[in-house]
VEXDREN-2710 file (C-alpha; in Angstrom, 1 decimal):
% VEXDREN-2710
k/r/px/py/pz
1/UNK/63.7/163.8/-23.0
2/UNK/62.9/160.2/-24.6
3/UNK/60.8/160.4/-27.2
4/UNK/57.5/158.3/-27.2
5/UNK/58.1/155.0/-29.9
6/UNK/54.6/155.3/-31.8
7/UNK/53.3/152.7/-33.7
8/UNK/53.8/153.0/-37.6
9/UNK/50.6/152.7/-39.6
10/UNK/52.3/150.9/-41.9
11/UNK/54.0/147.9/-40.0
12/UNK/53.3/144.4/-40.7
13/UNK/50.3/143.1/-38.8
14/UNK/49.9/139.3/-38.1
15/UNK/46.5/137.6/-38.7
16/UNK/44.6/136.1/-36.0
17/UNK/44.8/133.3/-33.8
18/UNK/41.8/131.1/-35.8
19/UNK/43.9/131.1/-39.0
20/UNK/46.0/128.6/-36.9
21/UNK/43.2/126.3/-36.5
22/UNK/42.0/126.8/-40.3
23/UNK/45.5/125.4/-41.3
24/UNK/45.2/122.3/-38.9
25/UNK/42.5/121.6/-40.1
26/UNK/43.6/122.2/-44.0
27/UNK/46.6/119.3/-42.8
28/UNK/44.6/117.0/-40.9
29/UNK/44.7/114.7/-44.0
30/UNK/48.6/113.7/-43.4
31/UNK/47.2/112.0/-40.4
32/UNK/46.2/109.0/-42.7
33/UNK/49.7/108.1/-42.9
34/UNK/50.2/106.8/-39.3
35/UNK/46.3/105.3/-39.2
36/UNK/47.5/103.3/-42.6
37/UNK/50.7/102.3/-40.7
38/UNK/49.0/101.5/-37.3
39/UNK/46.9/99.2/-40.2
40/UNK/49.0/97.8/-41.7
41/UNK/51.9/97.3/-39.3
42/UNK/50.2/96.1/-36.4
43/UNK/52.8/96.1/-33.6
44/UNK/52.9/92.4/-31.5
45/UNK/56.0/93.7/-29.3
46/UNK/55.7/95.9/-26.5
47/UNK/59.1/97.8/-28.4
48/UNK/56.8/97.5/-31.3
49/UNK/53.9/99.2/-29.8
50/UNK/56.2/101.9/-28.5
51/UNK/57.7/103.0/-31.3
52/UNK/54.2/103.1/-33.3
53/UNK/53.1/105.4/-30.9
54/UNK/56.5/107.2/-30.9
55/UNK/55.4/107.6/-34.8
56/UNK/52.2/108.6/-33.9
57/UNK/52.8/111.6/-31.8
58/UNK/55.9/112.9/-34.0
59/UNK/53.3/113.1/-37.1
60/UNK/50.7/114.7/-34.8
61/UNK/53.3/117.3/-33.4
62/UNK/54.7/118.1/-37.3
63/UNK/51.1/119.1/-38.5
64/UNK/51.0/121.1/-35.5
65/UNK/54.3/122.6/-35.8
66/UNK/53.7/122.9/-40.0
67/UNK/50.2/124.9/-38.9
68/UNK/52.0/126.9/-36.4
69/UNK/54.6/128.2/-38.9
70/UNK/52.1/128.6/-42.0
71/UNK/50.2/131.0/-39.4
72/UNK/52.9/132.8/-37.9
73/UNK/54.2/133.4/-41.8
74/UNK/50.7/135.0/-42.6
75/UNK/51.2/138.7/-42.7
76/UNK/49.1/141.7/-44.0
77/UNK/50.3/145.8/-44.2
78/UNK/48.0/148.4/-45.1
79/UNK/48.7/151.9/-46.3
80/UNK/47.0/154.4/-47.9
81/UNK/47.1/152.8/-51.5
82/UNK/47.6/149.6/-50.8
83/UNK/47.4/146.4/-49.3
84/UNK/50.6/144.3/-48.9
85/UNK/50.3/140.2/-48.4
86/UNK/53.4/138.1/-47.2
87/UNK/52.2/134.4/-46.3
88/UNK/53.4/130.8/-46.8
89/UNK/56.3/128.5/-45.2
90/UNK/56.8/126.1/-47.3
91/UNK/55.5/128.1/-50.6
92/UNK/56.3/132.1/-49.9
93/UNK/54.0/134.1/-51.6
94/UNK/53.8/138.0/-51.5
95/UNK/51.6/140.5/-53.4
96/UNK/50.2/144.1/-53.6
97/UNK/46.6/145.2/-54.1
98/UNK/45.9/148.5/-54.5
99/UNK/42.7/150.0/-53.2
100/UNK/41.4/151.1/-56.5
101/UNK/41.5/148.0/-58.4
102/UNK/39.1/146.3/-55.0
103/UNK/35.8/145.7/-56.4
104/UNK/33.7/144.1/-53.8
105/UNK/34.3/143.7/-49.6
106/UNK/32.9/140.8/-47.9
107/UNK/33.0/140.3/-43.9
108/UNK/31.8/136.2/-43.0
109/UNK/31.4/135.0/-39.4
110/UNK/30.5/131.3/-38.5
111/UNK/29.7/130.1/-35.2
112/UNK/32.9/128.8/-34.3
113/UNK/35.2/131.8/-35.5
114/UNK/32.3/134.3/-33.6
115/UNK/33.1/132.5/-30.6
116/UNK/36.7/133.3/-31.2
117/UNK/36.4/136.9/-32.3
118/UNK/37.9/136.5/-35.7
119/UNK/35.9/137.8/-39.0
120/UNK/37.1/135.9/-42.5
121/UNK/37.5/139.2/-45.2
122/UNK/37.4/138.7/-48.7
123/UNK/38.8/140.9/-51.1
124/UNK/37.9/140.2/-54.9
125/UNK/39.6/142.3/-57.5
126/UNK/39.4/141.5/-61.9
127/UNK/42.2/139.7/-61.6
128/UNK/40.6/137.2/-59.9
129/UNK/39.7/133.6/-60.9
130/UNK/35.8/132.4/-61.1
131/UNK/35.9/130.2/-58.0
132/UNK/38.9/131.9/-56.3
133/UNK/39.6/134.8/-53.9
134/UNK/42.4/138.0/-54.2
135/UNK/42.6/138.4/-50.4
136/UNK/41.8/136.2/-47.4
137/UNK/42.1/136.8/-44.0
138/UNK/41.0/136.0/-40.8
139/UNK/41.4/139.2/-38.6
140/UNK/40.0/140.7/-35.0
141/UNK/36.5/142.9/-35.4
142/UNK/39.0/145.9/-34.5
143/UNK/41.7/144.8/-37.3
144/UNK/38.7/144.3/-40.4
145/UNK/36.8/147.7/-39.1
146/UNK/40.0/149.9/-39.7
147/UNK/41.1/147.6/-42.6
148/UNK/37.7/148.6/-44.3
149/UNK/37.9/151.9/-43.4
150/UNK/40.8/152.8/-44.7
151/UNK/39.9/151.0/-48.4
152/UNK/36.6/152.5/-48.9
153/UNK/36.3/155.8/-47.1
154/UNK/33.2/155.3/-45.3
155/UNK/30.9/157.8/-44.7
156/UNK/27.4/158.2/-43.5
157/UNK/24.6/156.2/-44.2
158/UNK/21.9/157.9/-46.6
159/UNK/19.4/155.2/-46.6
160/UNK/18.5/151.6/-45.1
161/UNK/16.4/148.9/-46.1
162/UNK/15.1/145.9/-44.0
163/UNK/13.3/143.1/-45.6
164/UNK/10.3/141.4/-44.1
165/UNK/11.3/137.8/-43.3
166/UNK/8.2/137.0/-44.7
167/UNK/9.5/137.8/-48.0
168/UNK/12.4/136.1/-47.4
169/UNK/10.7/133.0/-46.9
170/UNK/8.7/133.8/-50.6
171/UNK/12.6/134.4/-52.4
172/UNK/13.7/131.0/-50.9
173/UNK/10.9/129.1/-51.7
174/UNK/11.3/129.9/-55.5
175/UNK/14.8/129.5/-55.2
176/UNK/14.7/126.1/-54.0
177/UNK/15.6/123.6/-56.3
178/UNK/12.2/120.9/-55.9
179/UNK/9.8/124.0/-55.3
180/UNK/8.8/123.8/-59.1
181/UNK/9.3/120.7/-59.2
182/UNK/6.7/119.8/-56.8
183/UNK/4.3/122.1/-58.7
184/UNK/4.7/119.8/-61.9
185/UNK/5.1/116.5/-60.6
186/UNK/2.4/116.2/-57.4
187/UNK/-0.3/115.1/-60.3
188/UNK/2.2/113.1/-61.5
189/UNK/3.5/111.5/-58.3
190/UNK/-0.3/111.0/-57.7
191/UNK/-1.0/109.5/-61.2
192/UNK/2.2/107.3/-60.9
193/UNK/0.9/106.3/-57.8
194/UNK/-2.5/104.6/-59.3
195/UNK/-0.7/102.8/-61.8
196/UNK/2.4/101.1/-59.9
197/UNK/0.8/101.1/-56.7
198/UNK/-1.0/97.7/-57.2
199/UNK/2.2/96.6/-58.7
200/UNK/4.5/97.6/-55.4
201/UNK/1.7/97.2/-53.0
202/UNK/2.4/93.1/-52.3
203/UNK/5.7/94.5/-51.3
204/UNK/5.2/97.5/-49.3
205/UNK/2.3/96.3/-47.1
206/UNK/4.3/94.1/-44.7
207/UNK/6.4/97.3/-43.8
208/UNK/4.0/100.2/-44.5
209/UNK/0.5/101.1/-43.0
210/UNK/-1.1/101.8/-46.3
211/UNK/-3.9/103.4/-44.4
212/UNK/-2.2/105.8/-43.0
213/UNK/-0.5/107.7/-46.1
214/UNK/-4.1/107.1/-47.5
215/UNK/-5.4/108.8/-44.9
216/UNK/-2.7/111.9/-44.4
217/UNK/-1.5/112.1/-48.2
218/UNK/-4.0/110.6/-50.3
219/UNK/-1.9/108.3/-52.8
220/UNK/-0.3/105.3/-52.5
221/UNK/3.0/104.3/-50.4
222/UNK/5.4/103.8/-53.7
223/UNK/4.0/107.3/-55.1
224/UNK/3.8/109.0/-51.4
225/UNK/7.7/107.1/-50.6
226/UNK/9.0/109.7/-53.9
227/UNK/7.0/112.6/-53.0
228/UNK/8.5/112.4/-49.4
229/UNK/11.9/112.3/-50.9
230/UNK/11.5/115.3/-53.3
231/UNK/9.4/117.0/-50.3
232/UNK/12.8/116.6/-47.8
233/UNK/14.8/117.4/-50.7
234/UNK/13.1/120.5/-51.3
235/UNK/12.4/121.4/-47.5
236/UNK/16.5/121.1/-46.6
237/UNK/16.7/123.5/-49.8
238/UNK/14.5/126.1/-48.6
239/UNK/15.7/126.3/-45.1
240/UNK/19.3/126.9/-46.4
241/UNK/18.2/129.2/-48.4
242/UNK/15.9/131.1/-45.9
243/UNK/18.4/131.2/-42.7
244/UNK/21.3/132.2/-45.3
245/UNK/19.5/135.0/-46.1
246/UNK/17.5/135.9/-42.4
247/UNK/17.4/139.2/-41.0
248/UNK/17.9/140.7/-44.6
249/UNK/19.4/144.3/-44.5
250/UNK/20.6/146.6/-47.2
251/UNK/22.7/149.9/-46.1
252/UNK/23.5/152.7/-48.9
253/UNK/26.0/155.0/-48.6
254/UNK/26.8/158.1/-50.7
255/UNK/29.7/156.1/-52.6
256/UNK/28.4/152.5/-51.6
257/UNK/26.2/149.5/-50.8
258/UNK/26.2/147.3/-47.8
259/UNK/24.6/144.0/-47.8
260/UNK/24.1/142.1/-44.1
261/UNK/22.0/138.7/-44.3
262/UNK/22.2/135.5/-42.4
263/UNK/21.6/133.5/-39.0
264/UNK/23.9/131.0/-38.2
265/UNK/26.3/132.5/-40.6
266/UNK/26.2/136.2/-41.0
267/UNK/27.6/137.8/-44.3
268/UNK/28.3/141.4/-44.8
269/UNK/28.8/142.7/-49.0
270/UNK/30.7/145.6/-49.1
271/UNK/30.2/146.9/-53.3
272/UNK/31.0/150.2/-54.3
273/UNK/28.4/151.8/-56.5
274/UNK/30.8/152.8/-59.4
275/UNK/31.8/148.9/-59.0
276/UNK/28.5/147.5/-59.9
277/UNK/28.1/146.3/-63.6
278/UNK/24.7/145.5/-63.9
279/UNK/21.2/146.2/-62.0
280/UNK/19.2/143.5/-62.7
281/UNK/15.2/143.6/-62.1
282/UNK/14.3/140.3/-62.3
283/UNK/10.7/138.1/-62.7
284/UNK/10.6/134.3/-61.9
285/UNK/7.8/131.9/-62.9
286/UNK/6.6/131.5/-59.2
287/UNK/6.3/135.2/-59.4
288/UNK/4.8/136.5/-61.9
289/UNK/1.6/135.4/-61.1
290/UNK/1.9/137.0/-57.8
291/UNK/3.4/140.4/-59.9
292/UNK/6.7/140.5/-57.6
293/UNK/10.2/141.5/-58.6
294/UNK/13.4/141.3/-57.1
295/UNK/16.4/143.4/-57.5
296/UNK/19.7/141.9/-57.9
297/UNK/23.5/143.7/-58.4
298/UNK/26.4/141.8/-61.0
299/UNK/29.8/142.6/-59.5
300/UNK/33.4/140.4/-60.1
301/UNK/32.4/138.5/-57.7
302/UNK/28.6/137.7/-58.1
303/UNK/27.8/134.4/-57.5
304/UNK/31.0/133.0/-56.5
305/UNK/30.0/131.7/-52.7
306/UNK/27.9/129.3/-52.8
307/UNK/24.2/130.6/-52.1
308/UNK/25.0/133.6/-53.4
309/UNK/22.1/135.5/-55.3
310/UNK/23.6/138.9/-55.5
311/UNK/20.3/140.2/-54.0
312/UNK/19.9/143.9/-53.2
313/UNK/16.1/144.3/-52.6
314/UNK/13.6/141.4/-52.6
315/UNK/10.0/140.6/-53.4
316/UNK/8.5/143.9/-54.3
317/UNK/5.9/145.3/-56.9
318/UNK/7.5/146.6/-59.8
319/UNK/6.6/150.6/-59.0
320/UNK/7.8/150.1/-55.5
321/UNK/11.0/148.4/-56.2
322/UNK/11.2/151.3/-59.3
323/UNK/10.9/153.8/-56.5
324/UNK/13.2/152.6/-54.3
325/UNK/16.3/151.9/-56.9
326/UNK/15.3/155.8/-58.1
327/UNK/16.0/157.0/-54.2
328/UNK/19.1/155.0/-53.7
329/UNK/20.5/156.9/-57.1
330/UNK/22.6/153.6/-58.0
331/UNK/21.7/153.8/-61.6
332/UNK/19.3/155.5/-64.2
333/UNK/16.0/153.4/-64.2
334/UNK/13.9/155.8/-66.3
335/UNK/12.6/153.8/-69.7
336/UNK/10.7/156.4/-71.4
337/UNK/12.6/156.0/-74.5
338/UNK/12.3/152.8/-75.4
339/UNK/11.4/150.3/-78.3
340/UNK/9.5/147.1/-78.1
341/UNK/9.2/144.0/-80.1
342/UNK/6.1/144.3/-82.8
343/UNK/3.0/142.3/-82.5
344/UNK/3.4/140.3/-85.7
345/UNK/6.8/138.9/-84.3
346/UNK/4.7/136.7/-81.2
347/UNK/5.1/134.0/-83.7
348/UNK/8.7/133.9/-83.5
349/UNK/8.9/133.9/-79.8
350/UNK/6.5/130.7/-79.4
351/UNK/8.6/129.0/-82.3
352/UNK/10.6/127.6/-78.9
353/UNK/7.7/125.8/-77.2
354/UNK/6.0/125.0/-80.2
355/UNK/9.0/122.8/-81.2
356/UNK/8.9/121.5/-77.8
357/UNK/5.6/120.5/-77.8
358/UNK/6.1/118.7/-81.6
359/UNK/8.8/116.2/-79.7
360/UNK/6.3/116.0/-76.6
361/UNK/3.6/114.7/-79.1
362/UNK/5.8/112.6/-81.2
363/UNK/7.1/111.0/-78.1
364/UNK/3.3/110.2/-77.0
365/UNK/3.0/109.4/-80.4
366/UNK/5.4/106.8/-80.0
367/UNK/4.5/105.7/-76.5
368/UNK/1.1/105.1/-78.5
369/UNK/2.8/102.8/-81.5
370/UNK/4.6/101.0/-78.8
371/UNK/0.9/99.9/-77.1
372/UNK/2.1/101.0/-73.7
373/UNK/0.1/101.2/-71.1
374/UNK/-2.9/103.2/-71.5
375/UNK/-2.7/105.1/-68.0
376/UNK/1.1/105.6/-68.2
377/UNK/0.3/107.4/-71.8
378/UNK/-2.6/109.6/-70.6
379/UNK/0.3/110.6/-67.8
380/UNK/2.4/111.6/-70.1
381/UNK/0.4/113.5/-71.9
382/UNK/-0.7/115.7/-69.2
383/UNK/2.5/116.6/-68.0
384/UNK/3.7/117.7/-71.2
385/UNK/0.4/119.9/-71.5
386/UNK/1.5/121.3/-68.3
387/UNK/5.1/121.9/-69.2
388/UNK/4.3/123.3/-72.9
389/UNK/1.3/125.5/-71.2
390/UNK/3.8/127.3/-68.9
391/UNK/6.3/127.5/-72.0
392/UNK/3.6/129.4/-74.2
393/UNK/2.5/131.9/-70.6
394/UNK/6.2/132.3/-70.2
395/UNK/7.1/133.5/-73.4
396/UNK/3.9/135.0/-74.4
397/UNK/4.8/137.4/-71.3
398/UNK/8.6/137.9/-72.6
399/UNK/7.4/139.2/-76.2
400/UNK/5.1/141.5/-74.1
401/UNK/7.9/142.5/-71.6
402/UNK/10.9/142.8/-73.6
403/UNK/11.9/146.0/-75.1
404/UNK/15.6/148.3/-75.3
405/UNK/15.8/151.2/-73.6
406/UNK/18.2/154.3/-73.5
407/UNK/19.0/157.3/-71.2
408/UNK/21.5/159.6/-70.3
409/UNK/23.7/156.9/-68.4
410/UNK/22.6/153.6/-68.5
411/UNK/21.4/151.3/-71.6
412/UNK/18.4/148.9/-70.6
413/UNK/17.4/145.2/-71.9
414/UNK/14.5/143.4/-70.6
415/UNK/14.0/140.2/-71.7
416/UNK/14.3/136.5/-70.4
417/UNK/16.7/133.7/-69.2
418/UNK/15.5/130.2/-68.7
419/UNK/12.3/130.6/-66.4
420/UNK/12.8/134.1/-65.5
421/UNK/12.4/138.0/-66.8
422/UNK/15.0/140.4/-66.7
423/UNK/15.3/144.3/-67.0
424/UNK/19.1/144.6/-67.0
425/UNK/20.3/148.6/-66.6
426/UNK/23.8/149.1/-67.8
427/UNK/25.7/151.8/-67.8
428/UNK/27.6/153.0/-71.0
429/UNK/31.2/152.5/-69.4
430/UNK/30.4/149.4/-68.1
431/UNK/29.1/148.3/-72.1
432/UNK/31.7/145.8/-73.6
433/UNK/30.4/145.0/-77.0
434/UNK/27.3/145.6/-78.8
435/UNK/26.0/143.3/-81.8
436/UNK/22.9/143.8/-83.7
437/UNK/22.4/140.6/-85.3
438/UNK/20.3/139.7/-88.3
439/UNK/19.2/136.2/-90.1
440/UNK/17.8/136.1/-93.5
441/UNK/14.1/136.1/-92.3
442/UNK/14.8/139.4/-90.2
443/UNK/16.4/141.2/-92.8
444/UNK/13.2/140.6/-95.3
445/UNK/10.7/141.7/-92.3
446/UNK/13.6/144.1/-91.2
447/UNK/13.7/143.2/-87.4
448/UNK/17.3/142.0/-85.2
449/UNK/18.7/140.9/-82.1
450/UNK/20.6/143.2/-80.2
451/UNK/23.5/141.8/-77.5
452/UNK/25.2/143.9/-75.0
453/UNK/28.2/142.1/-73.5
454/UNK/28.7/143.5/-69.9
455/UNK/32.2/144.1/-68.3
456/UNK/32.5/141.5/-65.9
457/UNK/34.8/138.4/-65.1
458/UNK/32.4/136.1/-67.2
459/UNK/30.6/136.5/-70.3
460/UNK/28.0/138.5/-69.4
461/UNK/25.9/138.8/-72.3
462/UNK/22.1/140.0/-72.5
463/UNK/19.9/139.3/-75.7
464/UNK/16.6/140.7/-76.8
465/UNK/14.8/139.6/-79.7
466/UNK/12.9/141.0/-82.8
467/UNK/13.3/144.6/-82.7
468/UNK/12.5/146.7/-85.5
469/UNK/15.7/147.0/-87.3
470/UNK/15.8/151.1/-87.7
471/UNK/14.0/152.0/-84.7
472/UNK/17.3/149.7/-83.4
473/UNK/19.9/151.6/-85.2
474/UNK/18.4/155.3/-84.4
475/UNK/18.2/154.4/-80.8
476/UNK/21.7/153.1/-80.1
477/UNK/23.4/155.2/-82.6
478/UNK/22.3/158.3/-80.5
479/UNK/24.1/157.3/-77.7
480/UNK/26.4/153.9/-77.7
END
């Protein structure tokens, strides 16, 4: 009897067909040489014009031929411990991944490569660079279901959380870049557009129907013409933001977390829960009046595609995002034991604004010595009261909300980064480095600083200020 060939699970596979098209693309520039020669060289003879296009088409017919062979050399093997790479023509490259150095999984599918059934996978591991990628390939649905299978073991699904668009919309609006912006600056858009719009006005009235912006916006064209701009600016932001992050769904798993967002293109994170380095709980400034949080996950590869927030649950109160992290059993979140900054050390934590507003008054100061404008001094002045009022609220609120905590796994350290508060949980083998820092002021009133340097491809490092200096000591000592 013949025996039956079988296909061996650990053959070479070939990648598909749209990597072809990928590398075209990636050599389309070489096709500047014949349009400079077609230029330069303009043929008068009908040989001329011949040969020209003889040039032409050979140039066209080596990228092809160069994209053919670069795709045709692009091979992948998988085994039980490993992934094998083999690709380049020119350059041949080959390498071996094994599964347990893989730290994060993620699927991508754009319009174009949908309509040609091919997923892009992305493999990053710590070797990787900060804007660079272990493993790419384009492969069939079939080809990155089994590949992903066979790395992470899947199981079944323990819980599933599906955002509200809604709150989608609220996480993209404080994530676009003008949205604060247009907060701060309408009064002074407004203001700017009473004092130059006299000035601009002669110009702007043979073009503009001044009535009309009067009418619909209130201000004047030269004032309304910068608002517009910031407005667009801000608009093209938040719709980026909001259809790359549509349909918002988070999948746990007994030994992982899987992230699916996006509308025109869909992303699916793949992070293993013993992978994650830090749980981050954090606070913005357009949020903390309205007393939401958002929880957010630090892997090797946080933040390395662009629009990437790292976002695991958004816009939630903080007991109903503290009960939803506890169910998913990702990390430790209890802060019982805890210490917090004293009361006496508020004054050291509105040292930063108040120097800020000293140069915001010495520059109005100056403005005055200079006999500027009256009305372009008054503005001034009011937007540095703005911008040193939400610098006092904003770290008035971090001396309340910082603190270091300590439990059986995890070490936590709320405090705040640029606009935003933080409640970073990180567990003990994921801990780098841990400095307790102390100037000569803290040592007479015997508070520190305490970093924690996180394990991570970048300097992760997390600071909170004036803690009493033995209730610092007792606390880590006990368990880092």
């Amino acid at each position: 009897m013949k025996k039956k060939r079988t296909k061996k699970h650990n053959s070479y596979k070939r990648v598909h067909i749209y990597t072809f098209f990928k590398f075209v693309s990636r050599f389309m520039y070489l096709l500047i040489i014949p349009l400079i020669q077609h230029l330069l060289l303009q043929p008068e003879s009908l040989i001329g014009f011949i040969g020209a296009m003889g040039f032409n088409v050979l140039s066209v017919m080596l990228l092809i031929g160069l994209s053919f062979a670069e795709y045709r050399s692009s091979i992948y093997k998988d085994n039980e411990e490993e992934i094998s790479l083999r690709r380049g023509f020119l350059l041949r490259r080959q390498a071996k991944i094994p599964h347990s150095v893989i730290e994060t999984v993620t699927v991508r599918r754009t319009f174009v490569s949908m309509l040609m059934g091919a997923r892009k996978l992305h493999m990053d591991t710590p070797a990787v660079g900060n804007s660079s990628t272990d493993i790419n390939l384009y492969l069939s649905r079939r080809r990155t279901k089994e590949l992903i299978e066979n790395i992470l073991k899947t199981g079944e699904q323990s819980k599933s959380y599906k955002s509200n668009n809604l709150r989608i919309m609220l996480m993209a609006a404080t994530w676009s870049n003008s949205f604060a912006g247009l907060l701060v600056f309408i009064p002074f858009l407004n203001r700017v557009g009473k004092i130059l719009g006299d000035e601009f006005s002669a110009k702007l009235y043979s073009t503009v129907d001044i009535s009309t912006y009067i009418a619909a916006i209130g201000i004047p064209p030269a004032a309304a013409t910068i608002a517009g701009l910031m407005l667009l600016c801000w608009a093209i932001s938040f719709l980026s933001q909001f259809f790359g992050y549509f349909g918002f769904k988070t999948d746990f798993y007994k030994d992982y977390v899987e992230i699916n967002r996006g509308f025109i293109e869909k992303s699916r994170h793949i992070i293993p829960k013993e992978k994650i380095n830090v749980l981050q709980i954090k606070q913005s400034l357009i949020m903390i009046p309205m007393r939401l949080y958002g929880a957010f996950v630090y892997t090797i590869s946080s933040g390395k595609t662009k629009g990437d927030k790292s976002m695991l649950i958004p816009a939630q109160t903080y007991s109903a995002l503290k009960q939803m992290l506890k169910d998913i059993e990702i990390f430790d979140t209890d802060d019982s034991r805890k210490i917090k900054p004293d009361r006496l050390t508020l004054i050291s934590y509105l040292l930063y604004p108040t120097y800020i507003t000293l140069a915001m008054a010495a520059l109005i100061h100056f403005m005055i010595g200079k006999e500027i404008q009256t009305d372009i001094v008054w503005l001034t002045s009011a937007v540095c009261f703005i911008i040193a009022a939400l610098c006092y609220a904003l770290m008035g609120a971090a001396h309340r909300k910082s603190f270091l905590s300590v439990n059986k796994t995890c070490v936590i350290i709320a405090s705040h980064k640029g606009f935003s508060l933080t409640e970073n949980i990180i567990p003990y083998d994921k801990v780098q480095c841990v400095i307790v820092q102390r100037s000569i002021f803290q040592r007479i009133g015997y508070t520190c600083n305490v970093k924690i340097y996180a394990y991570g491809e970048r300097r992760k490092c997390f600071i909170v200020r004036q803690l009493n200096y033995k209730e610092t000591i007792a606390l880590l000592g006990a368990k880092i």
